[in-house]
Backbone as CSV, one residue per row, in Angstrom:
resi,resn,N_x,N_y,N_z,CA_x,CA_y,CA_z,C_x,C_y,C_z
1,UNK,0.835,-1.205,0.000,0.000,0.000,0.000,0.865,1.248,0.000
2,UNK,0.447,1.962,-1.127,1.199,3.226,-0.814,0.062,4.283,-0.613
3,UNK,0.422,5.199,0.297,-0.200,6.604,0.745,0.422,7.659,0.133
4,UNK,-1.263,8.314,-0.317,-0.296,10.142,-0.874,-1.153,11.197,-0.713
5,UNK,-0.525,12.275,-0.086,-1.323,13.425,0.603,-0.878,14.521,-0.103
6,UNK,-1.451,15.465,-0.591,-1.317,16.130,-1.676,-1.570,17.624,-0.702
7,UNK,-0.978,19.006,-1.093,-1.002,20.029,-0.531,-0.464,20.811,-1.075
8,UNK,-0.791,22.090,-1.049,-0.646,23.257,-1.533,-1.648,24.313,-2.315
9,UNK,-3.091,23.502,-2.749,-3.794,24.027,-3.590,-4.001,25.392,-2.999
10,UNK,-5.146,26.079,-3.925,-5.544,27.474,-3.460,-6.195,28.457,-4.788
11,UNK,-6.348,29.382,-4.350,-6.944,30.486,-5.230,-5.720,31.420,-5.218
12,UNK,-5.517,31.471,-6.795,-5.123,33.094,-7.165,-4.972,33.788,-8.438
13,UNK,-4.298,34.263,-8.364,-5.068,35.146,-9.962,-4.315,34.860,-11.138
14,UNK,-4.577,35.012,-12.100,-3.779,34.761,-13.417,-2.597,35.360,-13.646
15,UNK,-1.544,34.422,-14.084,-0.742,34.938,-13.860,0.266,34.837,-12.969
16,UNK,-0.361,34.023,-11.554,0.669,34.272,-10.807,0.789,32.724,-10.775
17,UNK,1.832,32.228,-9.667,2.411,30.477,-9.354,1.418,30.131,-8.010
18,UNK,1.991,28.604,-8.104,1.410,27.852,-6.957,2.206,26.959,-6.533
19,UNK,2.639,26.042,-5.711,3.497,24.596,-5.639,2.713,23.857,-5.253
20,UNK,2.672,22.401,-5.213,1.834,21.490,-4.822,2.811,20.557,-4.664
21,UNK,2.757,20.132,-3.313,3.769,18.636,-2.935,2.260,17.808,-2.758
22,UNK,3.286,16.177,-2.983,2.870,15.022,-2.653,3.592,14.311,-1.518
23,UNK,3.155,14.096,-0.992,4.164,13.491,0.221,3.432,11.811,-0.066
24,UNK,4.580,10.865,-0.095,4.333,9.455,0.296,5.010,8.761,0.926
25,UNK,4.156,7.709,1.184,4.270,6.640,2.522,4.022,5.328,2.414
26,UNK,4.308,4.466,2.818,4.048,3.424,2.430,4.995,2.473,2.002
27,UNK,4.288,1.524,1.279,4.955,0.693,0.269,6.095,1.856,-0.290
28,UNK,6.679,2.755,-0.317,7.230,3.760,-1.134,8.785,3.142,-1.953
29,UNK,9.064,2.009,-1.785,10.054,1.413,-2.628,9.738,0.586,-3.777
30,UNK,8.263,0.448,-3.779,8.010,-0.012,-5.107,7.539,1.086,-6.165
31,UNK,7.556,2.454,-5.340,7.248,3.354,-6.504,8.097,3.642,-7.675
32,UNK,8.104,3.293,-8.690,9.058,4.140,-10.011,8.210,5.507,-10.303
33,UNK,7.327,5.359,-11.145,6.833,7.245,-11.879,5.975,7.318,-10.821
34,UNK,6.240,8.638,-10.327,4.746,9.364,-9.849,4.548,10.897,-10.494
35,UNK,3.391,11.145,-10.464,3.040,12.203,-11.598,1.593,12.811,-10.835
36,UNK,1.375,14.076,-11.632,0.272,14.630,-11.396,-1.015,14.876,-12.769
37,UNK,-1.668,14.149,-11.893,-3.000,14.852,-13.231,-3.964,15.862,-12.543
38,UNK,-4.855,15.971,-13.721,-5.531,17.591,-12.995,-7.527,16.838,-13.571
39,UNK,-7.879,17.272,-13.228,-9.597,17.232,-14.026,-10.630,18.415,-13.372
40,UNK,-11.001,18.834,-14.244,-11.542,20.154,-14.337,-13.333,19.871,-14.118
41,UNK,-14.364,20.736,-13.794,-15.570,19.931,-13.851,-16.338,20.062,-14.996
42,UNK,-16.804,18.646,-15.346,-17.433,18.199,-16.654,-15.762,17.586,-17.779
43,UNK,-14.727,17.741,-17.382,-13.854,17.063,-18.298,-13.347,15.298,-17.708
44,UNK,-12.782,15.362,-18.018,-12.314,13.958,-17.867,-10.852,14.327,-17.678
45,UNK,-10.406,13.620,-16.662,-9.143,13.669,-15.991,-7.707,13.665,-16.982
46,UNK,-6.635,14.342,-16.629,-5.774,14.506,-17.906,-4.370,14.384,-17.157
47,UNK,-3.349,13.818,-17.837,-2.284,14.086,-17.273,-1.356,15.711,-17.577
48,UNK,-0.643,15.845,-16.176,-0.317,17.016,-16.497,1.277,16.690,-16.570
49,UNK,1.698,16.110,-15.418,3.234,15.835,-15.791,3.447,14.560,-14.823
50,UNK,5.016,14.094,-15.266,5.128,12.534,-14.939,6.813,12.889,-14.624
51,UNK,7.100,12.159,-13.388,8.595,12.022,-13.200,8.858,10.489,-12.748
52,UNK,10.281,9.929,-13.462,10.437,8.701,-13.088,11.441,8.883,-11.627
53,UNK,11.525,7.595,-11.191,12.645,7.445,-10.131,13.831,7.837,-10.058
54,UNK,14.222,8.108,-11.955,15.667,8.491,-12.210,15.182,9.801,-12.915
55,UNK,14.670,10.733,-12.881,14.328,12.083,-12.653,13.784,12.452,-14.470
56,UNK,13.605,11.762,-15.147,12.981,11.480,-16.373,11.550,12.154,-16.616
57,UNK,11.251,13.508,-16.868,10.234,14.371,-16.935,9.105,13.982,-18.202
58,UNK,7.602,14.320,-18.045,7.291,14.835,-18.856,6.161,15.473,-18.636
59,UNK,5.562,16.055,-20.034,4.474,17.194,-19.747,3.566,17.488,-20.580
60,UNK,2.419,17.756,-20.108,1.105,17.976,-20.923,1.427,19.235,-21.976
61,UNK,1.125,19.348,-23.194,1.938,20.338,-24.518,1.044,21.783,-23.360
62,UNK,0.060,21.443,-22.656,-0.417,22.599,-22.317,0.404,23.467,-21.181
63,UNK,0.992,22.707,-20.437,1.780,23.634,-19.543,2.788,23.064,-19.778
64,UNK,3.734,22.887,-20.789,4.667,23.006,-20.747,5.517,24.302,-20.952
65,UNK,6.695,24.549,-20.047,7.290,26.237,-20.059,6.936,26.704,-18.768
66,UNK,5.594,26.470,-18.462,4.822,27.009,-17.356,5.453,26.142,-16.326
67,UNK,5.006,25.014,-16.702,4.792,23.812,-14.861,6.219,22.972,-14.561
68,UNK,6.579,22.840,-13.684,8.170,22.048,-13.195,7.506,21.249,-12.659
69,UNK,7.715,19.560,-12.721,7.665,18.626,-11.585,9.058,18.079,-10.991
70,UNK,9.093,17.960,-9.936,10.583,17.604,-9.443,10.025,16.652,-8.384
71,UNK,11.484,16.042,-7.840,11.163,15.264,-6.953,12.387,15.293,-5.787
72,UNK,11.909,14.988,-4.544,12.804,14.034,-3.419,12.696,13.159,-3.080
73,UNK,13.695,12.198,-3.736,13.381,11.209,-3.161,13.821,10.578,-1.776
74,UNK,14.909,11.648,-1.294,14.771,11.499,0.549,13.609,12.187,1.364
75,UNK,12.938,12.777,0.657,11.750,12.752,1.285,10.718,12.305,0.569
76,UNK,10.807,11.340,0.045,9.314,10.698,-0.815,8.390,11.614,-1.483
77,UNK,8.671,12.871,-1.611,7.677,13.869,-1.821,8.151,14.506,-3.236
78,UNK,6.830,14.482,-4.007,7.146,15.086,-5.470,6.236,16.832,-5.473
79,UNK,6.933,17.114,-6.005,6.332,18.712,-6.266,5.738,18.950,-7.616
80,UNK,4.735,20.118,-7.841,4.600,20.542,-9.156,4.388,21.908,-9.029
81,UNK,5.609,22.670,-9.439,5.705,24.162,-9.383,5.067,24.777,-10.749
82,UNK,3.886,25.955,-10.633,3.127,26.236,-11.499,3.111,27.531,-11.846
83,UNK,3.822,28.037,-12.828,3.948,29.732,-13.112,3.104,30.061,-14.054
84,UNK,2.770,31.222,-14.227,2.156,31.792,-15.142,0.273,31.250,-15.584
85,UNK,0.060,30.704,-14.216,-0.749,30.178,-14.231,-2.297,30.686,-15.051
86,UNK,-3.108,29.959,-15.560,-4.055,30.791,-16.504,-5.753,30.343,-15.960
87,UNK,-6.470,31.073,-16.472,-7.779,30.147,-15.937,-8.307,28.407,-15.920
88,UNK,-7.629,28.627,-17.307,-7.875,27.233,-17.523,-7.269,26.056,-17.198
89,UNK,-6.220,26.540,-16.197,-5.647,25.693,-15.280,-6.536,25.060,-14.229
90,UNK,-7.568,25.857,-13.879,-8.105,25.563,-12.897,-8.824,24.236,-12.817
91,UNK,-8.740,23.373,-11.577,-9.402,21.741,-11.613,-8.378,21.280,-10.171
92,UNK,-9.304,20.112,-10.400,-8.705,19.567,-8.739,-7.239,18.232,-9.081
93,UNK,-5.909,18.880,-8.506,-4.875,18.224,-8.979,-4.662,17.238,-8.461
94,UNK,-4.551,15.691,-8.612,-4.187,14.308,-7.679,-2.635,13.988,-8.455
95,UNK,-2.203,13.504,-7.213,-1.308,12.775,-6.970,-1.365,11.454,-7.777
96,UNK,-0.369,11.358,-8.500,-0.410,9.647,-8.765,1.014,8.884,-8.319
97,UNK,1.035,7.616,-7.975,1.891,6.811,-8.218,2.306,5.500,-8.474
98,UNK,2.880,5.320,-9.471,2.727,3.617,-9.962,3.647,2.856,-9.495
99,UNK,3.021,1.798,-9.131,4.246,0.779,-8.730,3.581,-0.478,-9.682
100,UNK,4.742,-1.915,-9.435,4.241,-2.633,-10.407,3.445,-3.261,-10.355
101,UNK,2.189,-3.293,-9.311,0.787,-3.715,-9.511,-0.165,-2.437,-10.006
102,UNK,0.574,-1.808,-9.834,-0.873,-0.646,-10.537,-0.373,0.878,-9.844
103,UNK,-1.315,1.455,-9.516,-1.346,2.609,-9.093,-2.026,3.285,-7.947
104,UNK,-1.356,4.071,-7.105,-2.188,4.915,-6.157,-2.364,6.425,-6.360
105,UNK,-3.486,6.931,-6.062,-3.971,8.379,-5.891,-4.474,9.141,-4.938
106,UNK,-3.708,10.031,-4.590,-4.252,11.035,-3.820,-5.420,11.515,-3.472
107,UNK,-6.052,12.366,-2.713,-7.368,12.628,-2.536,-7.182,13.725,-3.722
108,UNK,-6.519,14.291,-4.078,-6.799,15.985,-4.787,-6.535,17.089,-3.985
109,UNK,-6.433,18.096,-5.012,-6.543,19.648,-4.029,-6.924,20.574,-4.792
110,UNK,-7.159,21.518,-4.781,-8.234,21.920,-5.380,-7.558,23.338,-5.654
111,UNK,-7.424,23.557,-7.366,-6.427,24.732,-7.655,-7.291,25.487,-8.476
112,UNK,-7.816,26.797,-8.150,-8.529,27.909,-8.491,-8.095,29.118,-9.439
113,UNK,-8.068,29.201,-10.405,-6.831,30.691,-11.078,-8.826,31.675,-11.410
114,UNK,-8.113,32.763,-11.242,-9.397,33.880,-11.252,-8.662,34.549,-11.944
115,UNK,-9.565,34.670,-13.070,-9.479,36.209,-14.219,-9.438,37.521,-13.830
């Protein structure tokens, strides 16, 4: 079993950043990629970015430039630093992480950008 608690969401205005850590627990040595997706209401859930164990990035064509995911892995905790943030960023961001039976997810947090 792996655990992941997700933090940082919030409201703010266009334009400006946000960070969002994942902190995990658990099983946390069978994790390789953990990543963040986002889903907005009425869309269907999307990936936004993906980091492997050996620091191997990637990113949705939509925020890319904009969004950094990084990781520690002495502290089990992955980040997703978000600049230039736009409205249509806005949706509730989860945590993912795969290990080799499948995957765990976060509850979400809930990221707001206002026009």
């Amino acid at each position: 079993q792996v655990q992941l608690v997700e933090s940082g969401g919030g409201l703010v205005q266009a334009g400006g950043s946000l960070k969002l850590s994942c902190a995990a627990s658990g099983s946390i040595f069978s994790i390789n990629a953990m990543g963040w997706y986002r889903q907005a209401p009425g869309k269907q859930r999307e990936l936004v970015a993906t980091i492997t164990s050996g620091g191997s990035t990637n990113y949705a064509d939509s925020v890319k430039g904009r969004f950094t995911i990084s990781r520690d892995n002495a502290k089990n905790t992955v980040y997703l630093q978000m600049n230039s943030l736009k409205p249509e960023d806005t949706a509730v961001y989860y945590c993912n992480a795969g290990v080799p039976w499948g995957a765990y997810w976060g509850q979400g947090t809930q990221v707001t950008i206002s026009s």
